[in-house]
N, C-alpha and C positions, 0 to 999 in steps of 0.2 A: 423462307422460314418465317411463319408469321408471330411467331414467339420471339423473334431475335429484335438484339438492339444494337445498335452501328455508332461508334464512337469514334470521335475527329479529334487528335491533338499529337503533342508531343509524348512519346511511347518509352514509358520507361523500363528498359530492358534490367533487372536485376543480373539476370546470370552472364550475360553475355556483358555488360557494364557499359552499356551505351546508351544512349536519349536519341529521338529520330524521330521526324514527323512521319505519321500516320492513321491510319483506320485498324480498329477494333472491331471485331463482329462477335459480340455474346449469343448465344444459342443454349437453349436447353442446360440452362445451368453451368455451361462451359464455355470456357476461349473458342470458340468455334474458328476463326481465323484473324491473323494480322499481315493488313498489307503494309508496305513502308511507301511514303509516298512525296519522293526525293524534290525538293525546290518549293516544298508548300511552308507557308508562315503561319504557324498555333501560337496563341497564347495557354492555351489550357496543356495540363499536364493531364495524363492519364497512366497512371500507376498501378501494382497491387494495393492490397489493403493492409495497411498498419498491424505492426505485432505491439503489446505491451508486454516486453520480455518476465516482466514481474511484477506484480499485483495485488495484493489483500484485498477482495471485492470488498468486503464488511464492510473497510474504512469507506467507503463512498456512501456508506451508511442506506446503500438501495439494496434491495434485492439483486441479485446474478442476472436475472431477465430484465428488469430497469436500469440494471448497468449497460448491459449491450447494448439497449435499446440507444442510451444516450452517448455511447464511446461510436456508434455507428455516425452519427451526426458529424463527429471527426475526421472520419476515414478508416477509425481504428477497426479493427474485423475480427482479432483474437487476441487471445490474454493468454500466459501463464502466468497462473495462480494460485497461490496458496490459501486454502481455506482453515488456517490454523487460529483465525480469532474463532471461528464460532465452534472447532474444535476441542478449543480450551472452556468452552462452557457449554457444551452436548456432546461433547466426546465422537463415536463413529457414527452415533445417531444422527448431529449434529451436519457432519460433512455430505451425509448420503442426502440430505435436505437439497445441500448445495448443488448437488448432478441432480436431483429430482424437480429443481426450480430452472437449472441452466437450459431446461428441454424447452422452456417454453421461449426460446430467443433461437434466433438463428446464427445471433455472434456464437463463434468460437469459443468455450472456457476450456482450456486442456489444464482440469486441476491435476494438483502432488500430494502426496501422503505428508502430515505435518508432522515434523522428526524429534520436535520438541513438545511435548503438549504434557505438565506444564513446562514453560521455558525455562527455567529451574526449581530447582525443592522447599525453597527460601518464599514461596508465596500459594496462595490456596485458590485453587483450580475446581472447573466443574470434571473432568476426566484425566487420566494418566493412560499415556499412551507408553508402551514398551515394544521390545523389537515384533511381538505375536500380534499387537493392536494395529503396529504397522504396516506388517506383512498380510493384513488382513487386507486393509488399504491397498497394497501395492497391489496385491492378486487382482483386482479390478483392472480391465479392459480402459474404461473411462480415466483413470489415474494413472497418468505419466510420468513422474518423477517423484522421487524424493524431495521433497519440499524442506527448505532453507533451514540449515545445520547450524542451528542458534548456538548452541550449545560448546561454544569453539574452543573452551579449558578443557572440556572432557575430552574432546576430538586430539587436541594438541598432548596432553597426557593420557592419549589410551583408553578413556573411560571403557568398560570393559560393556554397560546398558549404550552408549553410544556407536561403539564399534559395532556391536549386533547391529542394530538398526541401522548403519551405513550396510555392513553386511547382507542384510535382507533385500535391498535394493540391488547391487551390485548381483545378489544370485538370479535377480531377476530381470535382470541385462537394464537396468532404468536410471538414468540420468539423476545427479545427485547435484543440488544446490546450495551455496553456503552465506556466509554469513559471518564474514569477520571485519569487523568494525577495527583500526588502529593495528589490525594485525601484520606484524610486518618480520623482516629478519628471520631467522631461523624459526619461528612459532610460524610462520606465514608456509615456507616450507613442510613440517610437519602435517599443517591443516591440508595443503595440498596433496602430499603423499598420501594420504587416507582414502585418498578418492574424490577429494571434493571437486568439482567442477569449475563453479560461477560464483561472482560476490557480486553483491548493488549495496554493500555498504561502505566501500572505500569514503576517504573524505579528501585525500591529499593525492596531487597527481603520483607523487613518489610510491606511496602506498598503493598505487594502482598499478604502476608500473612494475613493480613488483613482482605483483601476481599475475597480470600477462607474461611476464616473463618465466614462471613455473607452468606456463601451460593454459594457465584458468580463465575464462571469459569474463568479460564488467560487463554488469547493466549501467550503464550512465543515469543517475535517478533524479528525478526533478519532481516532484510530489507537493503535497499541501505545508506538510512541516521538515523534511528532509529533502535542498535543494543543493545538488553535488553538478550540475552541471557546468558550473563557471568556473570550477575549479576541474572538470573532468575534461574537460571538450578535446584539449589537446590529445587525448589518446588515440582518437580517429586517425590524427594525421600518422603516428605508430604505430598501432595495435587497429588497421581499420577491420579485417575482418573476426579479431574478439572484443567487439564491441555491441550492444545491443542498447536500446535506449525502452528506461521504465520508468513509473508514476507509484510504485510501491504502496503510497497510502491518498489517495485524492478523494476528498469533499467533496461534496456534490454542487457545494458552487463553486469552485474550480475547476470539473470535470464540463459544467454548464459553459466555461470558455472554453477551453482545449483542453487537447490530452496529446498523445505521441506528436501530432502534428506539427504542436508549437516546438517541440526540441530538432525535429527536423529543421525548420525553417531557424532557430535559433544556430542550429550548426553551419547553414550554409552561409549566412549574416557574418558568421566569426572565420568564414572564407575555406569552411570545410570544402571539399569536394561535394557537389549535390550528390555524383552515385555514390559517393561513401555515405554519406547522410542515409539515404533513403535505402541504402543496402541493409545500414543498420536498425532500420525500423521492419525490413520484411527479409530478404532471405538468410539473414546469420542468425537470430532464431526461427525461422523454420526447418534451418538447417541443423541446429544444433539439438532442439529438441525434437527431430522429425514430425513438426505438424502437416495437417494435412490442410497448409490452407496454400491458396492459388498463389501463384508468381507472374502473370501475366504470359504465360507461355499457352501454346496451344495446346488445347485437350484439360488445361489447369482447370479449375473450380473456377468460376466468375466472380471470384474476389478483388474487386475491381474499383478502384477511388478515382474521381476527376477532379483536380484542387485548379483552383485559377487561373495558377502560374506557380511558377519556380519560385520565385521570388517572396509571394504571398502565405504560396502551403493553404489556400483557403479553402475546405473540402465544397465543392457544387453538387456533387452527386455522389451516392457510395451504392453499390450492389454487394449482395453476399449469395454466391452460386447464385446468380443471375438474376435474384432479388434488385428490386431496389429498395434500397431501406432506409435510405434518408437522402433528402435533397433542400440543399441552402438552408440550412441550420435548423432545419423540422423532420423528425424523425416522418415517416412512412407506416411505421407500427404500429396495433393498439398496444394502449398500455392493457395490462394483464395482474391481477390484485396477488400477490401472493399469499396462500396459509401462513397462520403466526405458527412459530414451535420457540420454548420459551424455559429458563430454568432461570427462580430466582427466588432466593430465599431469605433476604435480611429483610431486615425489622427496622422500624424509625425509629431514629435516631433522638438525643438531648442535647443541647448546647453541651453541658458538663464533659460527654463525649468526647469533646472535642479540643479540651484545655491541655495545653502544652505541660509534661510533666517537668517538676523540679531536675534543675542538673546543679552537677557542684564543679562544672566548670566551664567552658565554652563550647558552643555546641555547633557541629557540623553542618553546612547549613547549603543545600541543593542550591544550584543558579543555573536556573532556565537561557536555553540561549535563544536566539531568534532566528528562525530559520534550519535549524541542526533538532536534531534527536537527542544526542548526545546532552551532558551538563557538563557543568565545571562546580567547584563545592569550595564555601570560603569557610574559615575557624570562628566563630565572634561570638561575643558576649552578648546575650539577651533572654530576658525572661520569656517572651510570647511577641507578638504581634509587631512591626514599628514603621508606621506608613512610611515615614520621615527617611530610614533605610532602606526601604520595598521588601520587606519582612514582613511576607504571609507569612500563614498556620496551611500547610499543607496535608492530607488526611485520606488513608484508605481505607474503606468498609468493604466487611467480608461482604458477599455477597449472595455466598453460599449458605451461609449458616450465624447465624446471633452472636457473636464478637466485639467486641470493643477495638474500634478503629487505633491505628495505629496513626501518631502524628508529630510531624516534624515543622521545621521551617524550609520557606524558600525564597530564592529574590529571581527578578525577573519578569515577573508578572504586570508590576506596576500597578495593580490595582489600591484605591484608595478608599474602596465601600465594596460593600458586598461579596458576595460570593458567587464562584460555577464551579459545576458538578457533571460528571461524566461516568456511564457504566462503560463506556467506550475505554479500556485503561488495559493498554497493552501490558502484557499477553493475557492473562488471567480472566481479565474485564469486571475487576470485584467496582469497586464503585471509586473514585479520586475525587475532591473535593480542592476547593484552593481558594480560601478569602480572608478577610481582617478580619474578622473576629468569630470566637464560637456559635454564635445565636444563628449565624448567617451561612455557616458551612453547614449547621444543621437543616436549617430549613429548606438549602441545596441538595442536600444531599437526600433529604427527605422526598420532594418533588420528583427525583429518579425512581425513588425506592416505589413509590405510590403507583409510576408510573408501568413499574414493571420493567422499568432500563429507559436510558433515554439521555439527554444535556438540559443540562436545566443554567437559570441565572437567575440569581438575588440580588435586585437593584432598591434599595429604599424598602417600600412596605410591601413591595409589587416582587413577581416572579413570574416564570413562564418558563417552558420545557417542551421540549420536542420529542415526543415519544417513540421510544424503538422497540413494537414489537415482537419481533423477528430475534428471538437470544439477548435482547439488550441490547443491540449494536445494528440492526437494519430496521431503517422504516418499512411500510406496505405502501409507500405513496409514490408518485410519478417524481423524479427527478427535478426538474422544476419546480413542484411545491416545497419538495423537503428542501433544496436549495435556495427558496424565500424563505423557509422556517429559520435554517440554518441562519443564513446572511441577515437576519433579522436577531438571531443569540448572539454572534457573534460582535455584530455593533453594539449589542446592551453592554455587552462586558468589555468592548474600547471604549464606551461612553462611563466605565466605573475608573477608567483611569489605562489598562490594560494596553500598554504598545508593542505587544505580539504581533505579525501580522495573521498567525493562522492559531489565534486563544484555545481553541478545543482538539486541535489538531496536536499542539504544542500541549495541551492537559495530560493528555492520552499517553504518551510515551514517559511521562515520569517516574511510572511502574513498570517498563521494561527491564529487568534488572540485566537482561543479556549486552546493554548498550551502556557503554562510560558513561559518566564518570561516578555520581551519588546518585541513587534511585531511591525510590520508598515501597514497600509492597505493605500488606494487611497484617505482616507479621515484624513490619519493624523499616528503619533506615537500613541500604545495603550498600555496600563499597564490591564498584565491580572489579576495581583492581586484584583486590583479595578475595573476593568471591564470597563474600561472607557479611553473616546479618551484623549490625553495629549495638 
């Protein structure tokens, strides 16, 4: 066969749950044969290819096709994926974008219909999806599931707009994914009986355990601002075949180190089983969502990774159907420019803007955590701003339409000058701003707005912003450069004081209102306990 290519290592059998030295023969795009080849010494592993059970492309802030290009360099080969950022601000226009860019990559994207879109009624959206907008979604061949069930008060009391849209999916025989942060006890039950599936927002083993125990699969997630795996790992040794291992939100200089790889190699370091490990990265979501990617079985796809060693997890070569498409941490692909498609409609912004209003008592005040999605919110007394405290001025611009931002306080940030600004501001994406003083979150916020979506920083007299755009939340550029642009805003705003380890990553979720504890959206401060604006 003079297309084929012959591979020598340790053979990692998913199904059969075994490791054995042998030979690989890829062929025309398939496992063409495995011999086993008993008394021989590999260092190299030879595996299928990496699933990322769960994933927001947006956040990597690249295109679908510059994503793959750059998750193939990993070993990683397919994604499920929610395209519910760019959703929330082009609606179904918005998602068809998504399948019409994934064409040009030969990674895997198996998108889902997003179930929330907006994530609540409490913030201002580019589209509203209901069970018809959905169903419209599902009817597509290319769209495999129900995408993550934010919306987990309405699921747990019935909502009667939520039930349809679980409903619509279920008539259409398609796997439903969820999304319950803290959800535990009888609410945890409820959420499950519905139909839900899967969660990747556990935070606590207990809470995880839980819901494997009603049935439901965990993503184990380790991301740029949401990392649950040092509190999840022990489920493996439990729950090993309802586990799957995800990245949910990763930056593109994050995604420029690892992606699924490093949780593999992190799992077998903390004495997991390797085939539990690696099972959990490829056949229990292939499994679970029936994709159609290789297992390393004969006749499979030639989805096919060769990592170092057991030990290391270091990808040396990856094929997709018989491709090879990266070898020692350099992609194999051109890059490929994607079309911009783009909705944004606020106006610049005045300092005035941006002045904390009068209270006549203490005011509720968001705290950032580091590392988590999630806040916690303290009582105190303050008029505005107070470095001395780490009392930002926190602020959301519509983005949609000429509104006067809404703006509260926060602590956590540690910023002691300046401002940064993000259209990146989960779910919605209107614009979030975060600095000491009004002049500075304007000029922030401004540089976005100019930009037509983007992250920008206000350092002294200076600024700079990394433009997205692609809806405000994807660059057109090669992964590598937006990951120097990135890693270069990122150090401006630790150098204003900021001891985040992932500042815009950590900006971006403070308007989720679906996630604990105090949020902020463009219509006000929100308490997610009580589900309601303050």
């Amino acid at each position: 066969m003079s297309d084929s290519t012959v591979l020598t290592g340790n053979i990692v059998d998913v199904v059969a749950g075994r490791i054995f030295p042998g030979q690989v023969t890829l062929a025309d795009g398939r496992v063409a044969s495995i011999e086993e080849t008993p008394g021989v010494s590999y260092e190299a592993l030879i595996c299928p290819g990496l699933v990322d059970a769960h994933v927001h492309v947006e956040s990597s802030l690249l295109s679908p096709s510059e994503f793959g290009r750059a998750a193939f360099i990993h070993g990683t080969v397919a994604s499920v994926s929610d395209p519910h950022e760019i959703a929330n601000v082009l609606g179904i226009k918005g998602v068809e974008w998504m399948l019409e860019d994934a064409k040009n990559t030969p990674f895997d994207i198996y998108f889902g219909a997003p179930s929330c879109v907006p994530a609540t009624p409490f913030e201002t959206a580019g589209a509203t999806f209901g069970p018809e907008e959905v169903d419209q979604l599902l009817a597509k061949d290319e769209i495999r599931y129900l995408a993550e069930v934010m919306n987990f008060p309405g699921v747990i009391n019935r909502d009667p707009l939520m039930m349809g849209i679980i409903a619509k999916a279920k008539a259409r025989g398609k796997r439903i994914d969820g999304h319950a942060p803290a959800v535990t006890g009888e609410d945890i039950k409820k959420y499950a009986a519905a139909g839900i599936e899967t969660d990747h927002e556990s935070i606590t083993l207990d809470e995880a355990r839980q819901k494997c125990q009603l049935g439901m699969k965990i993503a184990i997630r380790d991301g740029s601002a949401a990392r649950n795996f040092d509190a999840l790992w022990p489920l493996l040794k439990e729950f090993p075949e309802q586990c799957f291992f995800c990245s949910d939100d990763k930056h593109p200089d994050d995604l420029d180190v690892s992606h699924i790889d490093e949780l593999v190699a992190r799992s077998i370091a903390h004495g997991i089983e390797p085939m539990v490990a690696l099972r959990a990265a490829t056949i229990n979501p292939v499994r679970h969502y029936g994709l159609e990617v290789g297992l390393l079985q004969v006749g499979d796809p030639a989805d096919v990774v060769e990592f170092k060693s057991l030990e290391s997890m270091k990808c040396q070569r990856c094929w997709k159907d018989g491709q090879l498409v990266a070898e020692k941490g350099e992609s194999k692909l051109e890059y490929r420019k994607p079309n911009a498609i783009n909705l944004f409609e606020a106006k610049q912004t005045r300092p005035e803007d941006f002045v904390l209003r009068d209270s006549d008592g203490p005011r509720r005040v968001i705290v950032a955590l580091d590392g988590q999605i999630v806040t916690d919110e303290e009582t105190l007394e303050a008029d505005g701003p107070d470095i001395e405290r780490d009392l930002c001025l926190i602020a959301v611009v519509n983005r949609y339409a000429s509104t006067p931002p809404s703006v509260a306080l926060i602590k956590g940030f540690g910023l002691k000058d300046g401002a940064m600004a993000s259209s990146v501001a989960h779910d919605s994406h209107n614009v979030v701003v975060v600095g000491t003083n009004p002049r500075d979150l304007s000029r922030a916020a401004n540089l976005v707005i100019a930009a037509g979506g983007g992250l920008s920083v206000i350092a002294g007299s200076g600024g700079r912003v990394l433009p997205l755009p692609i809806a405000g939340l994807m660059s057109d550029g090669t992964c590598a450069d937006v990951a120097a642009s990135f890693t270069a805003l990122s150090n401006a705003a630790k150098s204003l004081g900021c001891q985040l380890g992932s500042p815009y990553m950590t900006l971006s979720f403070m308007a989720l209102l679906v996630i604990p504890k105090l949020k902020i959206s463009d219509k006000g401060l929100f308490d997610v306990g009580t589900f309601s604006l303050l």
